[in-house]
C-alpha positions as CSV (number, residue, x, y, z in Angstrom):
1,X,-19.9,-8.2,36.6
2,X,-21.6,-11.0,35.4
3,X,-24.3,-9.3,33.6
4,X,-21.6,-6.9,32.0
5,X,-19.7,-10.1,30.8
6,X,-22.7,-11.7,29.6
7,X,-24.1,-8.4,27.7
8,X,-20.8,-8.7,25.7
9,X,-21.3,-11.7,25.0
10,X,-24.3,-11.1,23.3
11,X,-23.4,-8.3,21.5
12,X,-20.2,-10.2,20.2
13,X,-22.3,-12.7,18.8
14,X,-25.3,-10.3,17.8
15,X,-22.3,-9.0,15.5
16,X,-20.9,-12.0,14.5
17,X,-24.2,-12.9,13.3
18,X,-24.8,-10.0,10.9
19,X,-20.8,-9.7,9.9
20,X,-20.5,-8.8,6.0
21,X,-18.6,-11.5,3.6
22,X,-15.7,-9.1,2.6
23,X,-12.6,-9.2,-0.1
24,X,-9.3,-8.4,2.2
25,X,-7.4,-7.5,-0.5
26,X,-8.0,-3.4,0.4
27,X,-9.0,-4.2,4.5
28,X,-5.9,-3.2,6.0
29,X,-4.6,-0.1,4.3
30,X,-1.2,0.1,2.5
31,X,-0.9,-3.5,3.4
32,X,-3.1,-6.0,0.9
33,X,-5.3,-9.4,1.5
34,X,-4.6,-12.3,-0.2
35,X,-8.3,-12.2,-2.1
36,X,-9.5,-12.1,-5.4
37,X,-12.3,-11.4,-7.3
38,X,-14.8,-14.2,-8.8
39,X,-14.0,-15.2,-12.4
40,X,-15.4,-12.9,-14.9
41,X,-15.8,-9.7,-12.6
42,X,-14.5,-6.5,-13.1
43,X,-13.4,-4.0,-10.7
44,X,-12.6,0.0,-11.4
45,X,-10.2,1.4,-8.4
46,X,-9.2,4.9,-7.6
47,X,-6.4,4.9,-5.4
48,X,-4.9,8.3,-4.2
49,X,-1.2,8.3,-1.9
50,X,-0.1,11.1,-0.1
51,X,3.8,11.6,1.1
52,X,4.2,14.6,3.4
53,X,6.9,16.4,5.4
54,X,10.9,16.3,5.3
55,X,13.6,17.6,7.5
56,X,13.3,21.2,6.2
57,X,10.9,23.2,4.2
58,X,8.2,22.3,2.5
59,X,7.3,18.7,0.7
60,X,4.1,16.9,-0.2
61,X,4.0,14.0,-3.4
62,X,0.4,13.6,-4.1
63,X,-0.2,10.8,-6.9
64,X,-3.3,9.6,-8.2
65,X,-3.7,6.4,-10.3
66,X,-6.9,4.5,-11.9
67,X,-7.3,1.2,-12.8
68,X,-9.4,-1.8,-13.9
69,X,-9.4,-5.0,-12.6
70,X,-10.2,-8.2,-14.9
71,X,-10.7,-11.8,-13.4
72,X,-9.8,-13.6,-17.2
73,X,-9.7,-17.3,-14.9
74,X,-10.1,-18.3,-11.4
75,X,-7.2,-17.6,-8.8
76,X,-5.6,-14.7,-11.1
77,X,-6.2,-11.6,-11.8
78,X,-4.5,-8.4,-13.9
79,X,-5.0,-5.0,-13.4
80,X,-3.2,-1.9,-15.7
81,X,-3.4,1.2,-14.1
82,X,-2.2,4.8,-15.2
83,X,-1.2,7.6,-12.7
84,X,-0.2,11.0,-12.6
85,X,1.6,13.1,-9.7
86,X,1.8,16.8,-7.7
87,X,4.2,17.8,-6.1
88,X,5.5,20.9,-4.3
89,X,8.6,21.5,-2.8
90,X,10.3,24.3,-2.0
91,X,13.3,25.1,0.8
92,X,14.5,21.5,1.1
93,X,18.3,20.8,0.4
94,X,19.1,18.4,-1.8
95,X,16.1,19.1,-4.0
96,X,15.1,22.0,-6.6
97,X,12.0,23.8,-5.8
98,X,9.1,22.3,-8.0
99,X,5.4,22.7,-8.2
100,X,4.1,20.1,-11.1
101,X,1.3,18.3,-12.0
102,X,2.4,15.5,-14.3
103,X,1.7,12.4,-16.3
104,X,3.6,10.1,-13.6
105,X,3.6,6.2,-14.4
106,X,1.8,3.1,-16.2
107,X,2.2,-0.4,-14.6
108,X,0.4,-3.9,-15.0
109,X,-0.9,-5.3,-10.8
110,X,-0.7,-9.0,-11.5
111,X,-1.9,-11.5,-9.0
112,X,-2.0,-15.1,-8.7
113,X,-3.6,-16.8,-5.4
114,X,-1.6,-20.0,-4.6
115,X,-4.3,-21.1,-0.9
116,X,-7.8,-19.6,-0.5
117,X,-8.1,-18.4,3.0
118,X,-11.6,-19.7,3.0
119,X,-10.6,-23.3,2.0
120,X,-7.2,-23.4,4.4
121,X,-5.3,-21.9,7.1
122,X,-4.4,-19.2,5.9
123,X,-4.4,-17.4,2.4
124,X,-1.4,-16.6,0.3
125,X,-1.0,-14.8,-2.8
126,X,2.2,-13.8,-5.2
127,X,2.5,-10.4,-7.1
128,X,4.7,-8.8,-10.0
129,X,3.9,-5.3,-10.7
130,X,6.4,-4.2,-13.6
131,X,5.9,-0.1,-14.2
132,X,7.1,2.8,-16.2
133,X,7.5,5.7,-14.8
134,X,8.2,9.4,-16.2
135,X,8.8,11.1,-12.6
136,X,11.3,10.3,-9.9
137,X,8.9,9.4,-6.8
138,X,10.8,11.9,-4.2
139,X,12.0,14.9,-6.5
140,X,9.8,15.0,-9.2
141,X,12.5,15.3,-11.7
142,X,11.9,14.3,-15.0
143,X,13.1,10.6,-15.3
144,X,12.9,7.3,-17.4
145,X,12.4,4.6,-14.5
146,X,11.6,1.1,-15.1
147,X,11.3,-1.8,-12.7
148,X,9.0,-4.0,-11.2
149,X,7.4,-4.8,-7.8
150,X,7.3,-8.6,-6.5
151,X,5.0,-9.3,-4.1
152,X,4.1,-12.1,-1.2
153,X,0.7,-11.5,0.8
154,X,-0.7,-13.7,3.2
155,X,-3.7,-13.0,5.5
156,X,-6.1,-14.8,8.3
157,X,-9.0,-14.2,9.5
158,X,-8.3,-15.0,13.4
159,X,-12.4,-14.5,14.2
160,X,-14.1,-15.5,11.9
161,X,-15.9,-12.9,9.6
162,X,-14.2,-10.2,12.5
163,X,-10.5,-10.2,13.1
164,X,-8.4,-9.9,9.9
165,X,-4.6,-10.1,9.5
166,X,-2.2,-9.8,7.2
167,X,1.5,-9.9,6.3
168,X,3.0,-8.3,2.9
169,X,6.6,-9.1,1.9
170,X,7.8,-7.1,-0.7
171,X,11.0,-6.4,-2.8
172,X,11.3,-3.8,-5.3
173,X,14.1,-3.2,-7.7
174,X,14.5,0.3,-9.9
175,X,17.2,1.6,-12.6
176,X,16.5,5.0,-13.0
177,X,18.1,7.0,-15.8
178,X,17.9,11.3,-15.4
179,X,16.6,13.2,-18.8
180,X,17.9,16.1,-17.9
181,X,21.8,14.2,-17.5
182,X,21.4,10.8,-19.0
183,X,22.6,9.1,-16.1
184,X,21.8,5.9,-14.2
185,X,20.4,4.9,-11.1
186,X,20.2,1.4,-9.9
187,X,18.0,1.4,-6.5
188,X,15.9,-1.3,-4.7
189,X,13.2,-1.2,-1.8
190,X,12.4,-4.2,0.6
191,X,9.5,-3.9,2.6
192,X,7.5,-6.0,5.2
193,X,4.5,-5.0,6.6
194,X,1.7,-6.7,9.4
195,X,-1.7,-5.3,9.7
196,X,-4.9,-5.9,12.0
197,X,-8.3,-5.2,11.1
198,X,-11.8,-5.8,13.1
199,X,-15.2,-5.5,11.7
200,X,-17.3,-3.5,14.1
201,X,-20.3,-3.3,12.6
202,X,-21.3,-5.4,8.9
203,X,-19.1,-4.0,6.3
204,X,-17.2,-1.4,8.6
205,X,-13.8,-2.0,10.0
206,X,-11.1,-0.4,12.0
207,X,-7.3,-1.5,12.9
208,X,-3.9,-0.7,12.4
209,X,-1.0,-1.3,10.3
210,X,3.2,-1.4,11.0
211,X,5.8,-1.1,7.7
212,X,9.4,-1.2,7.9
213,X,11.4,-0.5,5.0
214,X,14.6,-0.6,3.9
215,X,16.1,1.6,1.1
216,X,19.3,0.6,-1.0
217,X,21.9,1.3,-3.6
218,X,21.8,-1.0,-6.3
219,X,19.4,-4.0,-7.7
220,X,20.0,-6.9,-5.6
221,X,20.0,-4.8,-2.1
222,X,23.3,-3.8,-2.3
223,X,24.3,-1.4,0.1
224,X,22.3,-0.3,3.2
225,X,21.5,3.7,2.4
226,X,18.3,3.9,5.0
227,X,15.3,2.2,6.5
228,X,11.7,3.7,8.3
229,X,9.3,2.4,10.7
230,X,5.8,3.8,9.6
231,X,2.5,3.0,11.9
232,X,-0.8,4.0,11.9
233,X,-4.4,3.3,11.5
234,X,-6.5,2.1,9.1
235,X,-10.1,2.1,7.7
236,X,-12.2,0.4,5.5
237,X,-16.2,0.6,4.7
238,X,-18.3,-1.4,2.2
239,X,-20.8,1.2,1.1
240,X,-22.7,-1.2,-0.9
241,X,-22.9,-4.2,-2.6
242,X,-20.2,-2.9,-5.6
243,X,-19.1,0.2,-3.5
244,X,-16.4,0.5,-1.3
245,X,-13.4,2.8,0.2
246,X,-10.5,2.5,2.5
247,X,-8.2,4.8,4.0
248,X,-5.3,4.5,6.2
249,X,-2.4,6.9,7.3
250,X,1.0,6.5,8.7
251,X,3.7,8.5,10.9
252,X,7.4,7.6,10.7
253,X,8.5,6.6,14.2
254,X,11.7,5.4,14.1
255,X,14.7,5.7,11.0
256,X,17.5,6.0,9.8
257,X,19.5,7.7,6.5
258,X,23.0,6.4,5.7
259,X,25.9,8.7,7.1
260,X,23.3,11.1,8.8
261,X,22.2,11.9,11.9
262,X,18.6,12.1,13.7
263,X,16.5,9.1,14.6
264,X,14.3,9.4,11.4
265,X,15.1,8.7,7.8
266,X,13.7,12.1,6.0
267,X,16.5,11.4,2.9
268,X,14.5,8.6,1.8
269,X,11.5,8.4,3.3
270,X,8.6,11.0,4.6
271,X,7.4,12.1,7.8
272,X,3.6,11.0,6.9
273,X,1.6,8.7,4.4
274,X,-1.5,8.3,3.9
275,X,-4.0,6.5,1.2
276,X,-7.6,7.1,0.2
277,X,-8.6,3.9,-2.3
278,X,-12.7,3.6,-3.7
279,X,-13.7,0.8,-6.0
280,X,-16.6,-0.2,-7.7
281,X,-17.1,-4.1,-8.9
282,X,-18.9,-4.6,-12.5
């Protein structure tokens, strides 16, 4: 027994030893780090989201978006990105059959790091992420949507240069307007979210993720119209010194949709997410 403990020992610290300095902000899957990039760097991201499965029939939201990170001073960084969207549904009620590929959204990622993890505590960054977007996010309809994303991201490394976690806070408001009726929407989206991550070998790590969010009628949270409890596991892996990818996917566990029954929300929400990010720093 005493052997075993000490052999861990040693490899824990054999690890430890070798552990690669990484960027949280893409560790722990949907979920972000509080990091950013060195002034002056650049950073060109890929990140592709899956949405998959309703109550009936057949659904799947695929989008793709690209972007470019810039660094323009130290603590901040901006980041416009450009997406576009698939979708095919067919024998779901509520929504018209569609198979599309389309032009889907622009939006600006802005981020501004109040405490550097590596200097405190903790670390702790604030987001706003306004966007466009052309395509409603769970029909596909053709749609002017504008609205923004604001964002508070903390994260700690609990071992240091192995055990990663983080905490996202984020609220999301939306008016929508329909071109094919000219009518309004006004929607919002809070979500929290807690993630794990541990470095198992320099620049590889595993963990998971939990996200509960909360869907409602109007811009200021209005009224209540369902919420979702996604978990899952997550991935990351530098491949080099500018390389890396992360991927994580998700399974709705527990929901609810207003004046429905079942113990999943499939209204608003999926059955399954997943995301598939790669980057590449310049």
């Amino acid at each position: 027994m005493l052997r075993l403990a000490l052999c861990v020992f040693f490899a824990s610290a054999v690890t430890l030893a070798k552990a690669a300095e990484l960027e949280t902000t893409h560790l722990f899957g949907f979920t972000l780090g509080s990091d950013v990039n060195a002034v002056g760097e650049k950073e060109a991201e890929s990140e592709a989201v899956g949405r998959f499965g309703k109550s009936a029939g057949t659904y799947s939201a695929i989008s793709e978006a690209l972007g470019v990170k810039f660094i323009p001073f130290q603590n901040f960084s901006i980041e416009p990105v450009v997406s576009v969207s698939r979708f095919d549904i067919s024998n779901l009620p509520g929504l018209d059959d569609r198979r599309q590929l389309a032009y889907e959204a622009a939006s600006l990622e802005l981020r501004y790091r109040l405490i550097d993890r590596e200097k405190a505590q903790f670390g702790l960054t604030v987001g706003f992420d306004p966007h466009w977007a052309r395509v409603d996010d769970i029909s596909g309809a053709p749609v002017d949507q504008y609205g923004a994303a604001l964002l508070l991201i903390m994260d700690k490394e609990l071992i240091d240069k192995l055990i990663f976690a983080a905490f996202n806070l984020i609220f999301e408001p939306d008016a929508i307007r329909s071109r094919v009726t000219g009518d309004w929407q006004r929607v919002s989206e809070l979500d929290l979210s807690t993630a794990l991550s541990a470095q198992i070998r320099p620049g590889v790590l595993v963990g998971a993720e939990a996200r509960y969010m909360r869907s409602f009628d109007g811009l200021g949270l209005d009224r209540l119209i369902g919420n979702a409890l996604f978990v899952g596991p997550t991935f990351y892996a530098k491949l080099s010194e500018k390389v890396w990818m992360s991927a994580a996917w998700s399974a709705q566990v527990a929901g609810h949709a207003h004046n429905e029954i079942g113990a999943l929300d499939l209204t608003n929400f999926e059955r399954h997410r997943a995301v598939l990010r790669f980057g590449y720093n310049f």
